[in-house]
C-alpha positions as CSV (number, residue, x, y, z in Angstrom):
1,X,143.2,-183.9,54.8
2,X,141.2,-182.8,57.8
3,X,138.1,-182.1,55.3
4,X,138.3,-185.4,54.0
5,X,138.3,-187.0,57.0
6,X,135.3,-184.9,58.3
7,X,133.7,-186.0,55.5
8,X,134.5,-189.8,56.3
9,X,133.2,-189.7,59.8
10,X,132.0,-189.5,57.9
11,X,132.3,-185.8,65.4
12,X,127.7,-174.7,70.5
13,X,124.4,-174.2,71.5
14,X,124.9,-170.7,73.7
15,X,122.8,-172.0,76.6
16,X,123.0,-175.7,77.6
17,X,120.4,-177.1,80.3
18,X,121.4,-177.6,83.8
19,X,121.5,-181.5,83.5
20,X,124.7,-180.9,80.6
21,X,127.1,-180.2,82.9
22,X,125.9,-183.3,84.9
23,X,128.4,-186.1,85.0
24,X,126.8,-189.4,84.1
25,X,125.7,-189.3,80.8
26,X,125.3,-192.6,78.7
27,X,128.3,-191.3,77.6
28,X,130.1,-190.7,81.0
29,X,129.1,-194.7,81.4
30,X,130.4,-196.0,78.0
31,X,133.8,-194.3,78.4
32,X,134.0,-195.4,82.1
33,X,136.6,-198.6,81.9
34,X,136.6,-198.4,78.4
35,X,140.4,-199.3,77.2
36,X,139.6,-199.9,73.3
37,X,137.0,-200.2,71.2
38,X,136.4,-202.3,67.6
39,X,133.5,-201.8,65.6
40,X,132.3,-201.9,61.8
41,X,130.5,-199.1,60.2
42,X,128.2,-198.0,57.6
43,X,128.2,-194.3,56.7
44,X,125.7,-192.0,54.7
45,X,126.7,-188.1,54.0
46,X,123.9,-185.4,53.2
47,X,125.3,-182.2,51.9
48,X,123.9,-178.7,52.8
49,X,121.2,-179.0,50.1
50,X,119.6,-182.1,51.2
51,X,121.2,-184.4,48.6
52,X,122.6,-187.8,49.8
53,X,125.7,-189.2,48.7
54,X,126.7,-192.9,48.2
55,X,126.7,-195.1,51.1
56,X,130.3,-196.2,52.9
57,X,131.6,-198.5,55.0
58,X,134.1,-199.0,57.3
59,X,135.9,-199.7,60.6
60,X,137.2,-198.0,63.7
61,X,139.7,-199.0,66.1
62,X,140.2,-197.2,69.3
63,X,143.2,-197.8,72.0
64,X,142.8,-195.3,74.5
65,X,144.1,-192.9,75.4
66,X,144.8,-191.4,71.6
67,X,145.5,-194.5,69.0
68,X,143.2,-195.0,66.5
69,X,143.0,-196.6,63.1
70,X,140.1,-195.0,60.9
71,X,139.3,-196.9,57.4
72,X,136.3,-196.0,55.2
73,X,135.9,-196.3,51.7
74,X,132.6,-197.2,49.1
75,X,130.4,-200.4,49.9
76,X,131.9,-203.7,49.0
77,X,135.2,-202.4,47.9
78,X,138.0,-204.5,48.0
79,X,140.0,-202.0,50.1
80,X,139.2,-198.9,51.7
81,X,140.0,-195.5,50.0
82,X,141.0,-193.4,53.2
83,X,142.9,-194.7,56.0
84,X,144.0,-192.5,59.1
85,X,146.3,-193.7,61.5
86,X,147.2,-192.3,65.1
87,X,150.1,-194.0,66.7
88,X,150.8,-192.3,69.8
89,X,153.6,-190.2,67.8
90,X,151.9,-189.4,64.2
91,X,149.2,-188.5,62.5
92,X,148.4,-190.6,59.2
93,X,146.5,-189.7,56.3
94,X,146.5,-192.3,53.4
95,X,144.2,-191.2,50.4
96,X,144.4,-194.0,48.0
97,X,142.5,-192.1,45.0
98,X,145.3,-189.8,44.7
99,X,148.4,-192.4,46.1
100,X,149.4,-189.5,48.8
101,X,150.2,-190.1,52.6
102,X,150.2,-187.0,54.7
103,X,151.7,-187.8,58.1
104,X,152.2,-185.1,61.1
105,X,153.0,-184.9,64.4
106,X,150.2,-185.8,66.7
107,X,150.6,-183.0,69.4
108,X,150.5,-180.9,66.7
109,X,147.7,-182.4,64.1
110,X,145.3,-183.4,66.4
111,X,142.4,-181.4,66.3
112,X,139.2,-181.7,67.9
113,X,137.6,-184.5,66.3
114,X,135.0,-187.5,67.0
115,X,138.3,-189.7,67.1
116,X,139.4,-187.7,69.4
117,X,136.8,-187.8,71.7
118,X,136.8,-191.7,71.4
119,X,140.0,-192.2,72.0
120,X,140.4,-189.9,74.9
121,X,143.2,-187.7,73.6
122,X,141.9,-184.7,75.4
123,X,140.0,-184.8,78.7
124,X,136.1,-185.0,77.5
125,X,134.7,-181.8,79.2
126,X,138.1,-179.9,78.7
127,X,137.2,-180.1,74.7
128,X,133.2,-180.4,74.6
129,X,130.2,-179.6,76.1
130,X,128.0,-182.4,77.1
131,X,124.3,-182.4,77.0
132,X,121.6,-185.2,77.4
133,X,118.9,-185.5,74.6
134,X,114.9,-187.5,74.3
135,X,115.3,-190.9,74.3
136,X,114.5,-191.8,70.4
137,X,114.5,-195.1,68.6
138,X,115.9,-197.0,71.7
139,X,118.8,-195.1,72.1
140,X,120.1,-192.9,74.2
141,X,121.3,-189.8,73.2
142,X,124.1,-187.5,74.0
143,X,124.6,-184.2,72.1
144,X,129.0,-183.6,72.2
145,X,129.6,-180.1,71.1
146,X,133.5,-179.0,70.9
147,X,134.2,-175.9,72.7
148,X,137.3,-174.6,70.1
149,X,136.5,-173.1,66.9
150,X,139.1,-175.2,65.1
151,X,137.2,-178.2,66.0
152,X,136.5,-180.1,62.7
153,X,132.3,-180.4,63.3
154,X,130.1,-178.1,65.2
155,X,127.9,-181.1,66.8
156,X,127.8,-184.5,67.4
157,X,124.9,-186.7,68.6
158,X,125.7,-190.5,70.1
159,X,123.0,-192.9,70.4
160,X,123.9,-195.9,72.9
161,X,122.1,-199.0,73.8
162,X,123.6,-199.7,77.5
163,X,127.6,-199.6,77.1
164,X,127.1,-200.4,73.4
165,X,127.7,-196.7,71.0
166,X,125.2,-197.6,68.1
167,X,124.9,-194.5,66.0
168,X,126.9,-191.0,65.7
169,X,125.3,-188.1,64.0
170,X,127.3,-185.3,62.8
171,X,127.2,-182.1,61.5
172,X,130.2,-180.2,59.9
173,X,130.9,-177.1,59.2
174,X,129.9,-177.2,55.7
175,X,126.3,-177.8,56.7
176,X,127.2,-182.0,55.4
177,X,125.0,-184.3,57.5
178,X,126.4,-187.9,58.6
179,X,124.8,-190.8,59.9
180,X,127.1,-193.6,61.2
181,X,125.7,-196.9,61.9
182,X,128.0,-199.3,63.7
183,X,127.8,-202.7,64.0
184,X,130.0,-206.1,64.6
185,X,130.5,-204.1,68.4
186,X,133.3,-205.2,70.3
187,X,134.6,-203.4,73.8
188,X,137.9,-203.6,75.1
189,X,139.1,-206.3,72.9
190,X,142.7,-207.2,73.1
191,X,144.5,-205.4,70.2
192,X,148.0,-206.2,68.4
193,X,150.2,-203.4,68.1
194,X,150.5,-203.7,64.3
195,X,146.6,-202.1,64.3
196,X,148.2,-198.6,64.8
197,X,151.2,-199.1,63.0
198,X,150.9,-197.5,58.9
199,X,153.6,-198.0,56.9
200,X,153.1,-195.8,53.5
201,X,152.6,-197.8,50.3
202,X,155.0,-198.2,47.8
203,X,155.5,-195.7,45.4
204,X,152.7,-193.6,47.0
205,X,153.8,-189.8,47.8
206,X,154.9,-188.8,51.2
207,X,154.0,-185.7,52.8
208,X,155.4,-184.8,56.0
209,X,158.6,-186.2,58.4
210,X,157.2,-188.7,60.7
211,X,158.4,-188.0,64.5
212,X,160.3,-191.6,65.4
């Protein structure tokens, strides 16, 4: 589950500079006030030898702190083919190519992840190291590098345009390169409860005891 999920976001250098540890990073300013989050997504993967997969699109939704509703799946298809669900309690995992749902507990599932970091499950410098990068193609850039070696990517870069996250690049630990692209932006909309709430599909197979 966790792979495929990397793969769908598809987010340690051993001497940072002295500005990482300051606080106000573009991305100390876009999490300041930031309650939830809504944005569409295109995604393109890179493996280790350079070879690029099939773009994807998708959505996030982030409630802070830790909901979030992750969908991705190929371009213009009807629905997407990976869903992943935080609810406060669980962890969900729907992969629709194989009809499974994987569902855990979240204080026990939740690993070091970009989600994670968006939806504030952790305190930000408890779990990563923060660094500022060159400005480049009118962003700025932040470089989020998780401090635990279970993390699910070794480094994350976020490109913002004032409060707005544009771009997410991320590496994982299988040497994959992903470039996210988000669009259709909106902060701190108001959100319905349903968004975090996955009930498994019929007759798909359940793996797991959700915690109610």
């Amino acid at each position: 589950m966790q792979r495929r999920f990397v793969l769908g976001w598809m987010l340690l250098c051993c001497a940072w500079p002295l500005h990482a540890v300051a606080q106000d990073t573009a991305l100390d300013r876009f999490l300041a006030g930031l309650g939830s989050w809504r944005a569409e997504f295109t995604q393109t993967t890179t493996d280790a030898r350079g070879r690029s997969r099939g773009a994807e699109q998708g959505r996030l939704i982030v409630q802070r702190p830790g909901r979030f509703r992750w969908e991705t799946g190929p371009v213009r298809a009807a629905e997407p083919a990976q869903v992943m669900v935080a609810d406060g309690r669980n962890l969900w995992f729907f992969d629709r190519d194989v009809e499974q749902v994987t569902v855990k507990p979240a204080s026990t599932a939740m690993t070091v992840t970009p989600a994670t970091l968006l939806a504030g499950t952790v305190p930000l410098r408890s779990a990563f190291a923060v660094g500022e990068l060159p400005r480049r193609e009118g962003l700025d850039w932040v470089r989020v590098t998780p401090l635990r070696s279970d993390a699910e990517f070794r480094e994350t870069r976020l490109g913002f345009r004032g409060l707005e996250l544009r771009r997410m690049e991320l590496d994982d630990k299988l040497g994959q390169k992903v470039l996210i692209v988000f669009a259709r932006i909106e902060r701190n909309p108001t959100l319905a409860e349903t968004v975090f709430r996955f009930d498994p599909p019929p007759g798909a197979d359940l793996i797991g005891t959700p915690v109610r």
